[in-house]
C-alpha positions in Angstrom: 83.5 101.7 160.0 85.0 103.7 157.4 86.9 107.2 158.3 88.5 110.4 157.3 91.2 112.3 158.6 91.0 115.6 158.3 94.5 117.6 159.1 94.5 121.1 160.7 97.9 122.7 160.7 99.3 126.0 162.1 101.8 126.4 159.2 100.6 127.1 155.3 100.8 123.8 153.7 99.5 122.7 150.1 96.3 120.4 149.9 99.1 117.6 148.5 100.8 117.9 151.5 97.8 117.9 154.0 96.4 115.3 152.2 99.6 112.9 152.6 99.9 114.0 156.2 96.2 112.1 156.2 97.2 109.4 154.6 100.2 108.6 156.6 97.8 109.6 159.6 95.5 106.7 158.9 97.7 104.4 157.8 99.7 104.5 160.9 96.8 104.6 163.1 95.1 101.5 161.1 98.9 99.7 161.7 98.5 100.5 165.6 95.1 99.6 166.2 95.6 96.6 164.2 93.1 97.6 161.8 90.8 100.7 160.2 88.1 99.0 161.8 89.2 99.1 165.0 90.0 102.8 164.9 86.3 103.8 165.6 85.5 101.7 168.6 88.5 102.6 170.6 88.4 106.2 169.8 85.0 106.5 170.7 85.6 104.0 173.8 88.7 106.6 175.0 86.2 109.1 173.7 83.9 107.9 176.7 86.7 107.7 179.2 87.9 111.5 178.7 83.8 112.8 179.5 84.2 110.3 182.8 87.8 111.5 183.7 87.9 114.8 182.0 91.6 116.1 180.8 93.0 115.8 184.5 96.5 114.7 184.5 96.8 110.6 184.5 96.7 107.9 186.1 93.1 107.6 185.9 91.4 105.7 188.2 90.5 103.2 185.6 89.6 99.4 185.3 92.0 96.7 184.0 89.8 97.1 180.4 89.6 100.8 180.4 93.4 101.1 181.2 93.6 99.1 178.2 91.9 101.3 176.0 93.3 104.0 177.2 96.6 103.2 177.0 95.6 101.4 173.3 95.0 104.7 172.0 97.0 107.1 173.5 99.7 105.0 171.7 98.0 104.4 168.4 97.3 108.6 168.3 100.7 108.8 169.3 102.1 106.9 166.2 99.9 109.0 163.7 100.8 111.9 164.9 104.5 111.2 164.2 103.5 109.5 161.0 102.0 113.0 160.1 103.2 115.5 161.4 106.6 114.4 162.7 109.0 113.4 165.9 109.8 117.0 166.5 106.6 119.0 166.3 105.1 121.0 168.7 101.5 120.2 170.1 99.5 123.5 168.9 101.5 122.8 165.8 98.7 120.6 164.1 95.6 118.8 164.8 93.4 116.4 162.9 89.7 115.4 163.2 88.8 111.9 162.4 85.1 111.7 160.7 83.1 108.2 160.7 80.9 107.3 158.1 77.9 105.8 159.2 76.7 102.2 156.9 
């Protein structure tokens, strides 16, 4: 399913640059998902697990396949936020929104 990224950041930036910091956002989460069609099922799959576990602190108490997931995408997100945004940033520094397109 196709996607956008759209970046948030706390720091004036120029469209140029927030649209790079997309690019290298996708194409880093596309590299650690394996693909961009992957990237919609497991977010919305790790989507699922955080309104059954909410934000409390890990481990969940999840199943071998969730603990996949999780642990999928939590390392995929991981990668695209340092593709974007950096090794060194701060968490409040910048977000991003991912938007599917439906067929």
């Amino acid at each position: 399913m196709p996607y956008t990224v759209r970046i948030f950041s706390a720091e004036d930036i120029s469209d140029a640059e927030r649209a790079a910091a997309a690019r290298r956002f996708s194409v880093a989460l596309d590299d650690a998902l394996g693909a961009a069609d992957l990237v919609a099922p497991v977010y919305h799959a790790y989507l699922r697990l955080l309104q059954m576990y909410g934000e409390q602190a890990r481990p969940w108490d999840l199943t071998p396949s969730e603990q996949v997931v999780a642990d999928q995408w939590e390392a995929a997100e991981k990668a695209a936020l340092e593709a974007a945004f950096g090794t060194d940033r701060y968490m409040d520094d910048a977000q991003y929104e991912l938007r599917f397109q439906t067929p």
